[in-house]
C-alpha positions as CSV (number, residue, x, y, z in Angstrom):
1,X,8.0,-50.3,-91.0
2,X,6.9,-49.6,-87.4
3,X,8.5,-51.2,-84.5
4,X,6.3,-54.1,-84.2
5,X,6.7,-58.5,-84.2
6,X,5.0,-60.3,-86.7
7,X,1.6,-61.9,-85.3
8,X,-0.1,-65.1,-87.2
9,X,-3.3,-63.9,-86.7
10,X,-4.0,-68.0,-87.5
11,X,-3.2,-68.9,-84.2
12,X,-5.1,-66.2,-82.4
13,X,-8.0,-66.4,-81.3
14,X,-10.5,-64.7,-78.8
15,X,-13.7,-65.7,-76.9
16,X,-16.0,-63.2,-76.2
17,X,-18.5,-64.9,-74.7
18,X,-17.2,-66.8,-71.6
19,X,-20.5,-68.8,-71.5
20,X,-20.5,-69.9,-75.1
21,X,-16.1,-71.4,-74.4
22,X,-15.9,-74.7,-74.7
23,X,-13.7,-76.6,-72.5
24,X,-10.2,-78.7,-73.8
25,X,-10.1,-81.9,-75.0
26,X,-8.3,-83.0,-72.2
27,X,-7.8,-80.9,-68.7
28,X,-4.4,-80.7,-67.2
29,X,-3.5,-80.3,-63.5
30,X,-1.2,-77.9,-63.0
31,X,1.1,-79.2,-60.2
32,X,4.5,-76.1,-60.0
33,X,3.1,-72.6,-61.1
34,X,5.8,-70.0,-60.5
35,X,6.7,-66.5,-61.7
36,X,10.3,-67.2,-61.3
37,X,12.2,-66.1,-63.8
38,X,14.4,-69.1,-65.5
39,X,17.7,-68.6,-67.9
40,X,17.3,-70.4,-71.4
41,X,20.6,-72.3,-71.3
42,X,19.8,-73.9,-74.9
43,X,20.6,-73.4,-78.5
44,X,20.0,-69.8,-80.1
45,X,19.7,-68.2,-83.4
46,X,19.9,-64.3,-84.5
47,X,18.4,-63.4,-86.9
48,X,19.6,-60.1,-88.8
49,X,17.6,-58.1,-91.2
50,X,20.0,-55.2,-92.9
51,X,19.0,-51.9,-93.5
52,X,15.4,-51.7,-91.8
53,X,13.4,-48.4,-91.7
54,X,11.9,-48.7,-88.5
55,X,9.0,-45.9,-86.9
56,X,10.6,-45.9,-82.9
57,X,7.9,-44.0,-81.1
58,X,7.6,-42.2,-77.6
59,X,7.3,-46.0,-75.9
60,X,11.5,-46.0,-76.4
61,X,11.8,-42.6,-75.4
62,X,14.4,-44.0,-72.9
63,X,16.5,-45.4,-75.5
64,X,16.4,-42.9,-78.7
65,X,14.2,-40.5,-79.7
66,X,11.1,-41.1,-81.6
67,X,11.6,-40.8,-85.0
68,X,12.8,-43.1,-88.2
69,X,15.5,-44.9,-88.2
70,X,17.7,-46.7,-90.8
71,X,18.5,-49.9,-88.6
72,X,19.9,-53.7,-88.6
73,X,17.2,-55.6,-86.7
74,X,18.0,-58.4,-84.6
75,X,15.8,-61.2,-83.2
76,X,17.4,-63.5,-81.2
77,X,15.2,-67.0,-80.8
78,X,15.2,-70.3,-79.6
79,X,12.6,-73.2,-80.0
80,X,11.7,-75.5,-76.7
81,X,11.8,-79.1,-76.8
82,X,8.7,-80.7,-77.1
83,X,7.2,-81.1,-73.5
84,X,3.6,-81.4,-72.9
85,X,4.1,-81.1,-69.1
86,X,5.7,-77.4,-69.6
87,X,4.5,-74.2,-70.9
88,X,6.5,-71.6,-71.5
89,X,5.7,-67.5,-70.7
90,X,6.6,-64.1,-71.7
91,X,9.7,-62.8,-68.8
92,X,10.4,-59.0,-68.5
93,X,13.8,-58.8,-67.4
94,X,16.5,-56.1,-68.2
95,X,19.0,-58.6,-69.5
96,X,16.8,-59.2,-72.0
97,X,16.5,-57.5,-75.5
98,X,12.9,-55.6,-76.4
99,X,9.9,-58.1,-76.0
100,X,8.3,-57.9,-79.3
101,X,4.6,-57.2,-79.1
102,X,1.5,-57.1,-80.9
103,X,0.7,-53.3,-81.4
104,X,2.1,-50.0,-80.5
105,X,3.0,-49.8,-76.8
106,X,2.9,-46.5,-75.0
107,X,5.8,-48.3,-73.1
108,X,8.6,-51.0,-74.3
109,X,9.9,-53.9,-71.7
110,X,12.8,-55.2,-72.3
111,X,12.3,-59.1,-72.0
112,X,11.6,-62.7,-74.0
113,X,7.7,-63.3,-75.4
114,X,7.2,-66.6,-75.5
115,X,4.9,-68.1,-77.7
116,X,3.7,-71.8,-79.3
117,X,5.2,-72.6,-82.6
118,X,3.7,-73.6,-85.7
119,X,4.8,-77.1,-85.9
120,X,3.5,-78.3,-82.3
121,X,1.5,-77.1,-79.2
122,X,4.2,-78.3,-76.9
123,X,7.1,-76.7,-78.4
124,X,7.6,-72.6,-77.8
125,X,9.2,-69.9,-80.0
126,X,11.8,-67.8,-76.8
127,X,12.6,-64.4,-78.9
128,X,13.6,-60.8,-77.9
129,X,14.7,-58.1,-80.1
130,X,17.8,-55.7,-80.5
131,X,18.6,-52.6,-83.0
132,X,21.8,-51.4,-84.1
133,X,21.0,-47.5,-85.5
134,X,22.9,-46.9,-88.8
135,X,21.0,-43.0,-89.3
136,X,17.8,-41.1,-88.8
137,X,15.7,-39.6,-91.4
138,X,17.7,-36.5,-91.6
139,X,21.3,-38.7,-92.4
140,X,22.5,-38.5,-88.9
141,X,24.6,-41.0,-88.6
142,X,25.6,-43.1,-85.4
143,X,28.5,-44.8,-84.4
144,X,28.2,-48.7,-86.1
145,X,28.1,-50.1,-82.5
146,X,25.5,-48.5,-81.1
147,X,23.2,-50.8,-80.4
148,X,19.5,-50.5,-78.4
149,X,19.3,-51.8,-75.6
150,X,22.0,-54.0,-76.5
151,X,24.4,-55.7,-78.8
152,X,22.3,-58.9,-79.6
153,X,25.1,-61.5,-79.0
154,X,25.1,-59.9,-74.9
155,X,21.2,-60.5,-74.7
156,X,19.5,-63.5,-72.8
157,X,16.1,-65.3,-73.6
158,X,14.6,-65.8,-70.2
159,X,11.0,-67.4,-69.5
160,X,8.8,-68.0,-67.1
161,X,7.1,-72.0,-66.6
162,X,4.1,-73.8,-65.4
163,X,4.3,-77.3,-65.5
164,X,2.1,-79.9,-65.0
């Protein structure tokens, strides 16, 4: 497994032709834009998945060395109330865990992606990621707390807002 967040390519979509976009149902004037940074204060859940081969390339060369790893793999998440005056965005901040991403990055941040859930367009999915390294490839084994960046229950879920 490579060290990558599942993506529902479902609710992707791109426009390559600006001319051919058509507008929103409804247009929303956006009245606080900021790039502060804001604490989630709310509910969390972590998620653990045992045991986890997981492909850590040069983008964590900061944190381990690339190679395979044998790891527990922790994602950390919280869903927003439903507000359609607030959207909710991706933070980079160091207290976070790793801000799970769509492909391979030459570099990792640590910080909270955040993204709309399934079951509304005015409630967001907060998640960031942790590993705890059980062995490499060649049976190293590591101490059972060490953790990358951090232990999961220490990291925050932080996110940016516009609201309207």
């Amino acid at each position: 497994m490579s060290c990558s967040s599942e993506v529902d390519e479902k609710n992707s979509s791109a426009v390559n032709d600006v001319s051919s976009a058509k507008p929103s149902v409804y247009t929303r004037a956006v009245s606080s834009a900021s790039d502060e940074v804001h604490l989630w204060t709310g509910d969390k859940v972590i998620h653990k998945k045992t045991n986890v081969k997981v492909l850590f390339s040069s983008a964590y060369r900061f944190y381990i060395q690339p190679g395979t790893y044998l790891c527990d793999v922790y994602r950390i998440r919280a869903v927003t109330p439903e507000n359609e005056s607030i959207i909710y965005r991706n933070a980079v901040d160091d207290a976070c865990g790793f801000m799970p991403f769509k492909s391979t990055p030459t570099t990792i941040q640590r910080g909270t992606r955040a993204a709309q859930t399934d079951e509304s367009e005015n409630s967001y999915l907060l998640e960031t990621i942790c590993f705890r390294i059980i062995s490499n490839t060649g049976g190293a084994q590591y101490p059972r707390d060490y953790y990358i960046p951090c232990k999961p229950e220490e990291a925050v879920l932080k996110f940016k807002q516009i609201s309207f």
